[in-house]
Each structure stands twice: as structure tokens, then as C-alpha cells.
N, C-alpha and C positions, 0 to 999 in steps of 0.2 A: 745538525745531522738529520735527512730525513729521515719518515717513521719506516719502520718495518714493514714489507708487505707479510700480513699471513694467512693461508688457510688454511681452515678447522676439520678437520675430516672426521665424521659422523656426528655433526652438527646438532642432531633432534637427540644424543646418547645423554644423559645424565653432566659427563665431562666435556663434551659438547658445548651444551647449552653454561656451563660454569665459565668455559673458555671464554666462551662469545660475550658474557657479562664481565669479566674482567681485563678481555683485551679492549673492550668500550673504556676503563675504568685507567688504565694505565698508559700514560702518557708515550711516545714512541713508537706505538703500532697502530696498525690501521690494516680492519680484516680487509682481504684480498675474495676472494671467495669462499666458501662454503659447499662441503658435500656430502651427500650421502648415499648408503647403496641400491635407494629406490628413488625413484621422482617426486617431488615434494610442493606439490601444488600451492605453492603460499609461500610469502619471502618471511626472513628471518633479520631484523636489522635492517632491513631495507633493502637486504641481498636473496637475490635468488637460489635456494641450495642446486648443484648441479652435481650429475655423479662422477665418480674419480675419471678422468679423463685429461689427456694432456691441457687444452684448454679452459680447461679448470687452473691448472697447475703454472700454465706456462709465462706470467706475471708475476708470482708470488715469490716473495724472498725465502722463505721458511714455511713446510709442514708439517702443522701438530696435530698427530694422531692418536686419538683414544679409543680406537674400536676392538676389533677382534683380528685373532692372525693371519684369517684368510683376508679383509679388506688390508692389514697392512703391507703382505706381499703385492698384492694389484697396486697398492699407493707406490713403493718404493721400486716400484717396474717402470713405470712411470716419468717419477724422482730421478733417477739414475738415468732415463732415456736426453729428459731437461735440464740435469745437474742440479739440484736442487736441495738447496740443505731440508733434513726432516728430523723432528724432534719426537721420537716414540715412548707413547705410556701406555702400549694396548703391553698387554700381559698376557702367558698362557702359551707362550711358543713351547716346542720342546727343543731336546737335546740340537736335533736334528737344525731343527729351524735356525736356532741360535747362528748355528756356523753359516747359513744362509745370509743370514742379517750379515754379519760379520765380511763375509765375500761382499758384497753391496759397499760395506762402506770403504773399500779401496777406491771406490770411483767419486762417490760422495759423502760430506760429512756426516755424521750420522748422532745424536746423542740420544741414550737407548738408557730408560731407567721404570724399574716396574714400580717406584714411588718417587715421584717429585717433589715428597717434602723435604725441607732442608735438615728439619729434628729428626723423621727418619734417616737419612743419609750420615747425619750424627751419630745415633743409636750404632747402624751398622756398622761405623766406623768402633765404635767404643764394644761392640762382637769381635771384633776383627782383635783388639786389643785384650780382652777378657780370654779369648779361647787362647790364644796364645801364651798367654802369662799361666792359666789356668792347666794349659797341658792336659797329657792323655787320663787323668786320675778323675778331670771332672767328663760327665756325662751331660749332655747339652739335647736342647729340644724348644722348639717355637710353639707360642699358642697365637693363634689371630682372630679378632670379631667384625665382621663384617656387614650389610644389609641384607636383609633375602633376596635381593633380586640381582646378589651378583652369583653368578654363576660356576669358574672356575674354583679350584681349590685345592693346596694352599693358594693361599691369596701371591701373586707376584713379589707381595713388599717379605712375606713371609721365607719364600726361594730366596729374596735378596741375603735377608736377615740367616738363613742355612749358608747362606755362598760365605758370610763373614765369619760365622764358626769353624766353615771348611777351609778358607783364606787363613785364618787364625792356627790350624792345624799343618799346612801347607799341605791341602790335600783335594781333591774336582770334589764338588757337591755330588754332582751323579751320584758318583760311588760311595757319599753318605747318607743318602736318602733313604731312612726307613720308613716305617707305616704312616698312614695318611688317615685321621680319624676325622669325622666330620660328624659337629653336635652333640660328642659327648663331654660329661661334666667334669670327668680325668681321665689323664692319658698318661702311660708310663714313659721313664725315662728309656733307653736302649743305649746298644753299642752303635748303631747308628743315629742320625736326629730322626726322632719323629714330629710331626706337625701333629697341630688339630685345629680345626676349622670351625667356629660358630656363626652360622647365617640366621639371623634375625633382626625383625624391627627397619628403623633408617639408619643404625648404624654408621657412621662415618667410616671408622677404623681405628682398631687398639691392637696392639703388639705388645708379646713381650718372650723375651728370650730369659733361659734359666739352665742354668749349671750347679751340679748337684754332685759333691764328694762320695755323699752316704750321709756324712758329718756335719754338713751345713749349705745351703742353697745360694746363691747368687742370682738376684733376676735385675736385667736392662729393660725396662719400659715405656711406649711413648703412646698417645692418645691425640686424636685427631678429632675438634670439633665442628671444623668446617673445612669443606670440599673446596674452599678459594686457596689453602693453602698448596694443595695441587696446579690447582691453574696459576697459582704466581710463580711457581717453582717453574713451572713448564715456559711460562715467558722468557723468565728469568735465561732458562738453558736457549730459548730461544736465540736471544741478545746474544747471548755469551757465541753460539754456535756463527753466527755472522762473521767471525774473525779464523774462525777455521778453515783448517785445511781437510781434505777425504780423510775417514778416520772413525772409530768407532770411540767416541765420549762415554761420560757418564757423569754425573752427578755429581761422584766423585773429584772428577777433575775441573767442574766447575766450583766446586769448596778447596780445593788445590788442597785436601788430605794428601799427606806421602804414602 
């Protein structure tokens, strides 16, 4: 089987530079190009980064993107012009956006997960199974910690981990979404979920989801100590998306959860 072609879009980002170390590391791919939203005087791996542009794209089997929402609309403009599988971990769309992505991937494949860990996608699975069983009597709420230097918040993995409490309800997150605290040391429970966000330090990322009678607490939690666990997952979906058809994936259905 040959390798994979892929390219990394936002290359010099944090996830980026993770990607580019573990797609060197993992037998079956071979980066294709590299890009970024400014011009980058200097190669990276021996590749020249170039900005999102068809001929950036137009070789490549698969695009894994970790940047931000506005570079992944220009990416998946693109994508869709060359047919191009793309594998997205940028995080921070809204409501809006979402249905966007979604329109897109009728034309191309698409696997679209705001954490690429396998344990997270676990956890959310076992939200999804907890809210459920648990019913309207428990009160449920996410807390997340993350580095200072990311910027959205709740973090992506955290919306995931609300989407499994609201899935678990049979009910749209939107319309569970209550208060959004960032940096404080407690947060209450509500009749909708509330987050809270801790940005500090290098943080990797800790989650954890908690369901509360009055009577006694339930919490699901997971801990991330290294950033490679994202970039295998993202390969991982990579591989996995080479076999698909147009279609909006997830994580999900690369762990073949019912």
C-alpha cells in the first residue's frame, strides 16, 4: 500500500508542529506539503510551508487541520473545489458554522472532532451512557484545564463532552448551554450545563464531567499528558477517512461506538 500523501495546515501552530513530528514517526505517510496563513521564509522538514492554495492541496490525499475557523473555511473552499478528503481539529465554530461544515461534506469526506483522543472519545461515549441512565433528576456540568495560550473557551473537547450529556437526554446542546465561567475555583451546578474553563501553565488538558442528585455526585474523567496523543488520533482518522465516501465522520465512527 502506498503512504499517504498529507498536508498539515498551520504548520508553525503548536498541533502543527506535533503533526509534523509524528507523521515523520509513523510508518504510511509521507507529508505532502505544508501551510500556513503567512509566508514562512525557512523550510520545515525539508518542505517549504506555502499558503492554503489549490497548489498546495492539489497532490495531497488528506488535510489535517488544526488552526482556527476562519483558516478552516478557506481550507475546505478549496478541498471541496479538488475533492479532497480533510480531517478537522481546529475548534471554536458556532452554531452557525457547524451547518456549514456539514453542507461541505456532501461533496467531500469530511472527519470533524474537537479532540482526537481515543480516551476522550471513550469518556464521551461513557457521558452519552451516564446522562441517559441518570435521567432528568441528575444535574450535570463540565469543568476543563487547559494551557494559557489557548484561547477559545469552553475548550472544544468540553462542547463534545456537553453534546454527550445532551445526546444522553435526547436533547440539541444549544439549547443546554448555560453559564460559561473561566478561572474560577467553583462553579455551580444548573438546570442547564454549565462549563468552566482553567487557562494556565503548559497544560495539556483535563476534563471532567459530573452529575449530581443533591444526594451523591458521579464524575467521568480523563487527563492528557502528551500532545502526540492528538496527532495519532488525527492520523489514525486520517487512514481511516481514505476509505470513505462524502460525509461528515467523527471519532465516533472511527471507534465504531453504536
Amino acid at each position: 500500500m502506498k503512504n499517504i500523501n498529507l498536508t498539515i495546515t498551520g504548520c508553525m501552530g503548536r498541533m502543527g508542529q506535533q503533526l509534523i513530528k509524528t507523521a515523520k514517526k509513523e510508518k504510511g505517510f509521507k507529508i505532502h506539503s505544508l501551510t500556513e496563513y503567512k509566508i514562512i521564509n525557512k523550510k520545515i522538514s525539508s518542505i517549504k510551508p506555502q499558503l492554503n492554495t489549490e497548489e498546495a492541496f492539489k497532490k495531497t490525499d488528506v488535510i489535517v487541520d488544526f488552526t482556527i475557523p476562519k483558516c478552516t473555511f478557506e481550507v475546505l473552499k478549496i478541498a471541496t473545489k479538488l475533492k479532497k478528503r480533510i480531517v478537522i481539529g481546529t475548534t471554536g465554530f458556532t452554531e452557525k458554522e457547524e451547518k456549514v461544515i456539514k453542507s461541505y461534506s456532501k461533496k467531500i469526506p469530511i472527519l470533524k472532532a474537537g479532540n482526537m483522543s481515543l480516551g476522550i472519545n471513550l469518556l464521551m461515549y461513557l457521558t452519552e451512557i451516564a446522562s441517559k441512565s441518570l435521567g432528568e433528576k441528575y444535574l450535570s456540568k463540565v469543568f476543563e484545564v487547559h494551557h494559557r495560550h489557548k484561547k477559545d473557551y469552553p475548550s472544544g473537547t468540553a462542547l463534545m463532552l456537553g453534546d454527550g450529556i445532551a445526546v444522553g437526554k435526547n436533547k440539541n446542546l444549544y439549547n443546554l448551554i448555560g453559564k460559561k465561567f473561566l478561572n474560577k475555583k467553583n462553579f455551580p451546578y444548573g438546570n442547564k450545563i454549565n462549563f468552566n474553563s482553567i487557562r494556565k501553565g503548559e497544560i495539556i488538558g483535563e476534563h471532567e464531567v459530573s452529575f449530581s442528585s443533591g444526594k451523591e455526585v458521579i464524575k467521568l474523567n480523563h487527563e492528557a499528558f502528551d500532545r502526540a496523543l492528538y496527532s495519532e488520533g488525527a492520523l489514525s482518522a486520517a487512514s481511516w477517512l481514505m476509505r470513505k465516501k462524502p460525509g461528515l465522520y467523527s471519532m465516533r465512527d472511527l471507534m465504531n461506538f453504536k
